[in-house]
LODRENDREN-144794 format. One record per residue (C-alpha): residue in one letter; x, y, z. Coordinates in steps of 0.02 Angstrom, whole numbers, plus 32768, in hexadecimal, padded with zeros to 4 digits. Layout:
// residues N
AXYZ
...
END
This chain:
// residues 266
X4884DE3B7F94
X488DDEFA7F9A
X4881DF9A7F3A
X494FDF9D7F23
X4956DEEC7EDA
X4971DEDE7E03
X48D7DEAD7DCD
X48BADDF57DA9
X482BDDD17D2F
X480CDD267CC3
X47A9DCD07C46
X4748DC2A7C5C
X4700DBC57BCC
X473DDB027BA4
X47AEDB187B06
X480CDBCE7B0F
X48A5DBBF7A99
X483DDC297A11
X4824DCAB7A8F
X4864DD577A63
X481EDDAC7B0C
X48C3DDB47B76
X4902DE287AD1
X4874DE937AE6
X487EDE837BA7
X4933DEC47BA9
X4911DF5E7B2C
X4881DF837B95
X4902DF767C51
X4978DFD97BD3
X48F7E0657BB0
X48B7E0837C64
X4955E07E7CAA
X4958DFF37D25
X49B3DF6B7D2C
X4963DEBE7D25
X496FDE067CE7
X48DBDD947C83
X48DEDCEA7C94
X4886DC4E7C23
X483BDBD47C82
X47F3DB4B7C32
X4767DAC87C7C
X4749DA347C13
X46CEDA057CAB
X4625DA6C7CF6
X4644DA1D7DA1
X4702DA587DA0
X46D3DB127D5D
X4645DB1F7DF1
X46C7DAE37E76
X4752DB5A7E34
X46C7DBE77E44
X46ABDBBA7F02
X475ADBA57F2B
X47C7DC2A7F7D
X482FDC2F7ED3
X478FDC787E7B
X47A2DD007F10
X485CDD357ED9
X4803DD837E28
X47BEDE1E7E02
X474CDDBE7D83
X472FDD597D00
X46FBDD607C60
X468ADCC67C34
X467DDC627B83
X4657DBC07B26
X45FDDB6A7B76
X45D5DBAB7C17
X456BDC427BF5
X44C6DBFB7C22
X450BDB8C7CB8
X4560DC357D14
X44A9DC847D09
X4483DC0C7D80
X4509DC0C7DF5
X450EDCD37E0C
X44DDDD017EB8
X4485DDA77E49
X446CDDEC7D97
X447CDE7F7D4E
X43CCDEA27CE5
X4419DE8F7C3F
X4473DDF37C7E
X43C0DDC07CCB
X4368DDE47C24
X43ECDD857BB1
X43E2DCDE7C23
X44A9DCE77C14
X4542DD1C7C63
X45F4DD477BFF
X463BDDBD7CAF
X4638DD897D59
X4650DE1A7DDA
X469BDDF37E72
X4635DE177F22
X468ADE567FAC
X4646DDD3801C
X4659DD487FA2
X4601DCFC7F13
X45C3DD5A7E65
X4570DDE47E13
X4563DD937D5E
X454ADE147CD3
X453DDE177C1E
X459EDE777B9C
X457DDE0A7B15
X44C5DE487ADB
X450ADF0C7AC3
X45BFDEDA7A81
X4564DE8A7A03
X44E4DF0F79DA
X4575DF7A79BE
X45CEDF1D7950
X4540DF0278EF
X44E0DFA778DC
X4535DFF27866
X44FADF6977EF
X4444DF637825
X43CEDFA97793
X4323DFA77773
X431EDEF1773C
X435CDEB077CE
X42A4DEA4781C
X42CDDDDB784C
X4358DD7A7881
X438BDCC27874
X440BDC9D78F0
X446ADC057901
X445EDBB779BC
X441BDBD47A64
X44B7DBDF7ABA
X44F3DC737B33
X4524DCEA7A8F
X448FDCC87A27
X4418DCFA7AB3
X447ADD8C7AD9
X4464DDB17A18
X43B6DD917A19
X439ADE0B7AB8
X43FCDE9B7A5B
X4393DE8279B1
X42F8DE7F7A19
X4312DF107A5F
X430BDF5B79A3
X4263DF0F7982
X42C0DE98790E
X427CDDE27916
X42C8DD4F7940
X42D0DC8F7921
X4351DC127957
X438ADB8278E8
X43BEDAEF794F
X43DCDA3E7940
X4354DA1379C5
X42DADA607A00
X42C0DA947AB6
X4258DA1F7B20
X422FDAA77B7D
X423BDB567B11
X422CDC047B58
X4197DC707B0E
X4204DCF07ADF
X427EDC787A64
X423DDC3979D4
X4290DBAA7980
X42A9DB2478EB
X4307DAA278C9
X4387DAA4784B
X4341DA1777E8
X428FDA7A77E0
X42EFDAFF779B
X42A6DB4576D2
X42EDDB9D764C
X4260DC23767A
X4271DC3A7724
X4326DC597704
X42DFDCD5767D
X4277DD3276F1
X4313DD48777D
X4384DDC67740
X4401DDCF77D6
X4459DD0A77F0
X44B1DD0B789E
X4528DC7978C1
X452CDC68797E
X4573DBC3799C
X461CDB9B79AB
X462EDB2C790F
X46ACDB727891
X4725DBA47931
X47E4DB8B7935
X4814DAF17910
X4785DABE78C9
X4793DB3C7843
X4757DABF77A5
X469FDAB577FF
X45ECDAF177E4
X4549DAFD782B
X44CBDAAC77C4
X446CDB29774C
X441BDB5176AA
X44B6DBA4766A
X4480DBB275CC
X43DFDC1575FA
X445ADCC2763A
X4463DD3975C9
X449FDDF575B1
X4400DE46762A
X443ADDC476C7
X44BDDE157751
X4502DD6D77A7
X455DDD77783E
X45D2DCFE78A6
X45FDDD187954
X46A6DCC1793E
X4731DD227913
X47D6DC967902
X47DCDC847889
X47A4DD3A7834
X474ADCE177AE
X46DDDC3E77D7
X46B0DBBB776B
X45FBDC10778F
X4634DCA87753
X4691DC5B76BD
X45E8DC187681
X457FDCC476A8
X45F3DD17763B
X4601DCA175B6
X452CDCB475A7
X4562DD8F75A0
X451DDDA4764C
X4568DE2B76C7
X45D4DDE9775B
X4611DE0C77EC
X4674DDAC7863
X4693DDB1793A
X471DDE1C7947
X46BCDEB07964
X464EDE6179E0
X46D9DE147A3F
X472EDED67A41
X4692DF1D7A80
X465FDE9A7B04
X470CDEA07B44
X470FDF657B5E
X464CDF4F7BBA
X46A6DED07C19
X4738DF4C7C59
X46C0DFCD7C77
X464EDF527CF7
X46FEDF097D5F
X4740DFAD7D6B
X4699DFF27DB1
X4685DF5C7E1F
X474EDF727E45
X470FE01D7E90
X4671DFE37EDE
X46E2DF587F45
X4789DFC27F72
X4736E0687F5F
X47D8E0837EB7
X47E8E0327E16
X489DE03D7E04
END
């Protein structure tokens, strides 16, 4: 590749019909004035993702934007991190080096944080997020970061748990704990497109008017999460704004890697 070539980025996850990043991608090649094409790639199989990264067609991108449900994996295939990347445990960009391999990066954790701070209030002091997956630590990281604390509801626990996540499983989950967590994120991918009729286990009926609940997904606009959260009078929010934000850090870190590589980001 060089500097004079469109630029070529893609996304890699294992179901991408839903996705609405090559949209955003093109308004964003649009705005900046360069011309450039964003490709879906889907992997069904880890092996076949890792061997596409290490093959010379992986070399013919500018990057790649990284989702469901290879997050965690691309952490620890990067050949370096960037610190917020490091600190998340997660990767959603992969940054090109000029002598092979990847930078892996995270846009996730601050997308999120700015979708979600103009909602914040005082009440939010603790969160209950749904998952451990790439996007609910990158949500824990940016809450974190606020002081705000943090528990995971899984299905299973984690044989072996980092100190810094707390977690419970959803069938431990009471009516009071529920009471006590004022800000409900749904990390997980249940609920997606086509699956639109599903639902993470919860105490539904515990919400009420004083909870902000969140889900990551964004197709469709309103999950059958959300659908309950507002049925109970709770605030909610859904991934769209995330998605915009992450995908605008994104453009910002393969444009400044463009330069870093070819010394021009056009």
């Amino acid at each position: 590749m060089n500097s004079e070539q469109p630029w070529r980025l893609a996304l890699i996850g294992a179901s991408l019909g839903h996705s609405a990043s090559p949209k955003l991608f093109a308004d964003l090649f649009k705005a900046s004035g360069v011309e450039g094409s964003y490709d879906l790639l889907p992997f069904q199989d880890a092996d076949a993702f890792q061997s596409f990264l290490t093959s010379p067609d992986a070399g013919a991108f500018d990057g790649f934007n990284v989702t469901v449900p290879y997050k965690a994996l691309c952490a620890g295939l990067c050949d370096a991190l960037t610190p917020r990347a490091a600190a998340i445990g997660a990767v959603n960009v992969l940054l090109p080096k000029a002598g092979g391999g990847f930078v892996g990066d995270n846009t996730d954790g601050v997308g999120f944080m700015e979708s979600i701070r103009p909602f914040l209030a005082s009440q939010h002091e603790r969160a209950l997020i749904l998952g451990r997956g790439g996007a609910a630590m990158a949500a824990a990281h940016g809450l974190q970061t606020l002081g705000i604390d943090v528990v995971h509801l899984v299905r299973d626990l984690d044989p072996s748990p980092s100190p810094q996540r707390l977690e419970l499983r959803f069938a431990d989950l009471k009516p009071e704990v529920v009471q006590a967590f004022l800000l409900v994120v749904q990390a997980t991918p249940v609920g997606m497109w086509p699956n639109v009729e599903q639902c993470p286990p919860f105490l539904y009926e515990t919400l009420g008017e004083a909870h902000l609940c969140v889900d990551l997904v964004y197709n469709p606009p309103l999950t059958a999460f959300l659908k309950k959260a507002q049925g109970q009078g709770a605030t909610i929010l859904n991934g769209q704004g995330m998605l915009t934000q992450q995908a605008s850090g994104a453009w910002k870190a393969f444009q400044l890697n463009r330069l870093q590589r070819f010394g021009t980001a056009d």
